[in-house]
N, C-alpha and C positions, 0 to 999 in steps of 0.2 A: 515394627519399630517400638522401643521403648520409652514409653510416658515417664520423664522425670522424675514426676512426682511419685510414679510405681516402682521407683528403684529399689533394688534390695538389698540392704543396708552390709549385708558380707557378700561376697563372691568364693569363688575358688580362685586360686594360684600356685603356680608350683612357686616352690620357695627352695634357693639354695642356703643351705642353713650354715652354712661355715666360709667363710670368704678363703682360707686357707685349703679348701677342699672341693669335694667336687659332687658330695652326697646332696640329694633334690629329692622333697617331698609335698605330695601332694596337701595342702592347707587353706582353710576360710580364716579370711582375714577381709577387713574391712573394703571397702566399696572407695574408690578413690570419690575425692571431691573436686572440681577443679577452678580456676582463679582466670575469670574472664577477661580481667583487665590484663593477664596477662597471655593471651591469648590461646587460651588453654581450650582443647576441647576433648569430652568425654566420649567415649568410642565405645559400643556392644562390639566385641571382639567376638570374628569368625574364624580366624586361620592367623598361625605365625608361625615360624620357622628359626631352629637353633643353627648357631652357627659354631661352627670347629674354633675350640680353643676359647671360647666368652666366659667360660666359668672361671678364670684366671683374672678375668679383668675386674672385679671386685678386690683384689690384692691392692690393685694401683689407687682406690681411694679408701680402703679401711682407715688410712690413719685421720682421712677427712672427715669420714663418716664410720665411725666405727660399730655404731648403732642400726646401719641400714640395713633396713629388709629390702633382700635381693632378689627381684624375681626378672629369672632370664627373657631372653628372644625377642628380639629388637622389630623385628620386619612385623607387620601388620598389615590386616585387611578386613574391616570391618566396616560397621552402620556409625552417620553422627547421634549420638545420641543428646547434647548439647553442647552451644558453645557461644561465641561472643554475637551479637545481634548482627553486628555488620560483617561477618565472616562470608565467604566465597561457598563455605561448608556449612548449608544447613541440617537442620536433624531430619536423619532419614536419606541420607545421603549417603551414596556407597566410597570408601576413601579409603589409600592403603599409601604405605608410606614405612620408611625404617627411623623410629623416634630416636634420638641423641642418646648413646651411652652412659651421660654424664647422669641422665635418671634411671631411673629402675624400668623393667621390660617389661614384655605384654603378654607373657606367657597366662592370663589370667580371663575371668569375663568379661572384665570394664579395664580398658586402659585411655592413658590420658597421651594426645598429642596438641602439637603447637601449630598455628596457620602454616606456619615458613615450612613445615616437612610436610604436610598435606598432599597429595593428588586427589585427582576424581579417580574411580576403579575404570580403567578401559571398560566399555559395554559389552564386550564379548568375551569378557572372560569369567571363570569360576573365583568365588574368594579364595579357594586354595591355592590357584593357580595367580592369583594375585599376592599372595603370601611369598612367592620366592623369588619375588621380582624386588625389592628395594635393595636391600644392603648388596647381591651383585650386580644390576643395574646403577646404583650410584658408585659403586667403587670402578665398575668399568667407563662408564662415563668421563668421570675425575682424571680416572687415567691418561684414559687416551688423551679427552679434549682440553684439561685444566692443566696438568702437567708432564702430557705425554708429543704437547704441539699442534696435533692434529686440527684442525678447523672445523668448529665445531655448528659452523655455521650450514655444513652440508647436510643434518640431519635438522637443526631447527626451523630453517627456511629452503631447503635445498635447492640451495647458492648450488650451482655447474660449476663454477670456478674454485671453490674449496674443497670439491670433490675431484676435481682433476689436480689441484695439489695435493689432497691425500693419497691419490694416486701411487705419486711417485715415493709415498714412504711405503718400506718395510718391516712390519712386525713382527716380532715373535712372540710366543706366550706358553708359559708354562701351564700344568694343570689345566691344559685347555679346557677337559670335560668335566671340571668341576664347577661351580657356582657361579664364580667372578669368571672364569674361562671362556665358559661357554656365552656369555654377553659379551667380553672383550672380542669373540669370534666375529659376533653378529652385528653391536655397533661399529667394529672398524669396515666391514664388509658395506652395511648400509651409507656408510660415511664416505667410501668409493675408495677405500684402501682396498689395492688388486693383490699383494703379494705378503699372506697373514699367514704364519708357520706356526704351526700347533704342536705342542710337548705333551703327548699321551702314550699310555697302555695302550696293548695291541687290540683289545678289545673294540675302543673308540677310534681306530682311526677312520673308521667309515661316518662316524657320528659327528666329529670335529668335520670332516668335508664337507657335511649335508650344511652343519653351518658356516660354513664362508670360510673354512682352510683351501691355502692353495699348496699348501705345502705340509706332509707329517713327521717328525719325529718319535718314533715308538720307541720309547726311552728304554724297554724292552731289547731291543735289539742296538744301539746308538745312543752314547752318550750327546747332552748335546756342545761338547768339549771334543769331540770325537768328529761333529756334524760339521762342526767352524773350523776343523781344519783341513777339511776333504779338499773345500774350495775358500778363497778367504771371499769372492761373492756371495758366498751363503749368508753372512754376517747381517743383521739389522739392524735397522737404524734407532728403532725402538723394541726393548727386550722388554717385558712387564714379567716379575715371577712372582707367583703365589701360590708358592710354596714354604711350609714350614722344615727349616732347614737349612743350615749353610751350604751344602754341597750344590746345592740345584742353585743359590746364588753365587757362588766360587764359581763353577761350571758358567754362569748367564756371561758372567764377566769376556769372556773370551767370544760370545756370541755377536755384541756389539760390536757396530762398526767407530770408525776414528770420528768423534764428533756428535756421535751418539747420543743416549741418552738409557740407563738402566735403571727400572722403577723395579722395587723389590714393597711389597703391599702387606709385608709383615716383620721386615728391620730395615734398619739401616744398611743401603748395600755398600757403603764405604766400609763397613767393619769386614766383611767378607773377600773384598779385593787383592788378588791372588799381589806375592810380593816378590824382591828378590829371584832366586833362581826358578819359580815357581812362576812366575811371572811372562811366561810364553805366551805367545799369541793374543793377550791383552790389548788393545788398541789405546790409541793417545787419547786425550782429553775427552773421556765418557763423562757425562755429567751424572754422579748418583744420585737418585729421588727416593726417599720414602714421604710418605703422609698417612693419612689418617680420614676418611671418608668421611665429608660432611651431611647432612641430610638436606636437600633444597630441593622444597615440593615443584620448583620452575624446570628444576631439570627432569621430574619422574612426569613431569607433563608431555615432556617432547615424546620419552619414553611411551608415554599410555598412546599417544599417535600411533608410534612406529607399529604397537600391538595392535591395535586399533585397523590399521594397513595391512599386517599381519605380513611387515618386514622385517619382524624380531618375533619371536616365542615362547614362553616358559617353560625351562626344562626344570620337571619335577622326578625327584628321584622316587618315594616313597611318601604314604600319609599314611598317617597315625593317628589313632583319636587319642582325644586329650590325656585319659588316665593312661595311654602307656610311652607316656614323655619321657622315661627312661631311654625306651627300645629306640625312640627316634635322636636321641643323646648317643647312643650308642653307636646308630648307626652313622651320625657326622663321626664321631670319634673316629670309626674305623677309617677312614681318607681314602673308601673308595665310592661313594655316593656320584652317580651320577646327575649333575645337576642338585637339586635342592630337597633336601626332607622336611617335611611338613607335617606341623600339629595343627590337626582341627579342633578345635577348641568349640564350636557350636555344630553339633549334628542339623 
């Protein structure tokens, strides 16, 4: 653990140097400081993880901050190094968590988080492996249990009766084997969702099963516009896509059933809603969701349990040490990562 008082007045960070672009380099720049009263605390950073598409989301506040240094990758897993006296998180405390957007990332040695995104690290995992747990643990979370319906009471106290109503709902889910996928697989399973249809490459369909698919779509072989109309049974109640791209949300469209519900985790799925003569097989009154993942350390606690029980897993696709944060940019870019890549930022 690091003595306060031993800090080192620079760190490393990668830094995106152009908000309009997409160039990152390696730079010392100062040591964050952090504001106690405001429930800030200072974190030795071990492991964090870039996600597909974040170097875009500095565009959406240049005009607020036109001055800000950007430094990517949100999820974290690191040591407290300090923070407010009365905090849950004292220094020397293992804590991993994906910090608010709305600041600058933790691609660096010292990053700063708030109490409210906080968790303890599960005791049985590695920091790495804890690194690729926040941002698709809280986006599959949200989904299902905050606006996907599901009862979310079957994983925090597990209620029998919330789990025999999950039961009777059907999921589907795109990009299974990717990040948010592969949680959406494991928390609806653990949640006592029986009937979970997974949208992958031929590759994963054995991998989507191990976690909690009962059903595969290898998009390879089957559209899933193709899938909903073999049988109009096949159709779910709840479709989630995340995927980048209107075709895979045109396509969901026709997935849901009448009463539905279609969560699209990176637009608006009303803009993509097939129309007019185009308009086949669409069912009545689907309700479309997008949002926006918030961080709340209450829910990555249920999370660190379920790990904890070792009724959920982190799937890690690749790790990288820190100087070659390119290659592990690179390899989110490409959209075939299985599960999560990861920067270790501390040997």
């Amino acid at each position: 653990m690091v003595n306060p008082v031993d800090l080192p007045q620079t760190m490393r960070a990668v830094l995106q140097t152009n908000a309009f672009g997409n160039h990152l380099e390696l730079a010392t720049i100062r040591t964050p400081t952090i504001n106690t009263a405001a429930n800030e605390h200072l974190i030795r950073m071990h492991a964090t993880s870039p996600c597909n598409n974040e170097l875009r989301w500095w565009t959406y506040s240049i005009v607020l901050a036109p001055n800000k240094q950007f430094v990517p990758c949100f999820d974290l897993a690191g040591v407290v190094v300090e923070g407010p006296q009365d905090s849950p998180f004292k220094p020397g405390d293992k804590v991993f968590t994906r910090t608010n957007a709305a600041r600058t990332g933790n691609a660096a040695d010292y990053a700063v988080a708030v109490t409210s995104e906080l968790a303890h690290m599960p005791n049985n995992l590695t920091f790495e492996e804890c690194a690729s747990v926040p941002l698709s643990a809280f986006t599959a979370y949200q989904a299902l249990f905050e606006h996907g319906g599901l009862d979310g009471a079957a994983l925090r106290t597990g209620d029998a009766t919330a789990a025999k109503s999950n039961s009777k709902v059907k999921v589907l889910v795109t990009a299974a084997s990717g990040g948010v996928g592969t949680w959406i697989l494991q928390l609806a399973r653990a949640a006592g969702v029986k009937d979970i249809v997974a949208v992958c490459g031929t590759s994963n369909v054995d991998f989507v099963r191990e976690l909690g698919a009962s059903e595969v779509i290898d998009y390879r072989k089957s559209s899933i516009q193709e899938w909903a109309r073999q049988n109009t049974n096949n159709k779910a109640d709840l479709v989630i896509d995340c995927i980048v791209g209107t075709d895979s949300t045109t396509q969901c469209w026709r997935a849901v059933k009448a009463n539905g519900s279609l969560i699209s985790l990176v637009k608006p799925p009303g803009d993509h809603k097939p129309t007019g003569d185009d308009a086949d097989n669409v069912a009545e009154n689907v309700t479309p969701i997008f949002f926006i993942m918030e961080p709340r350390g209450e829910e990555l606690e249920v999370v660190r349990q379920l790990l904890e029980a070792k009724k959920c897993r982190p799937i890690i696709d690749s790790v990288f040490p820190f100087e070659d944060f390119q290659a592990a940019f690179d390899r989110v870019a490409g959209g075939h990562a299985k599960g999560k890549v990861i920067l270790k930022v501390l040997e």
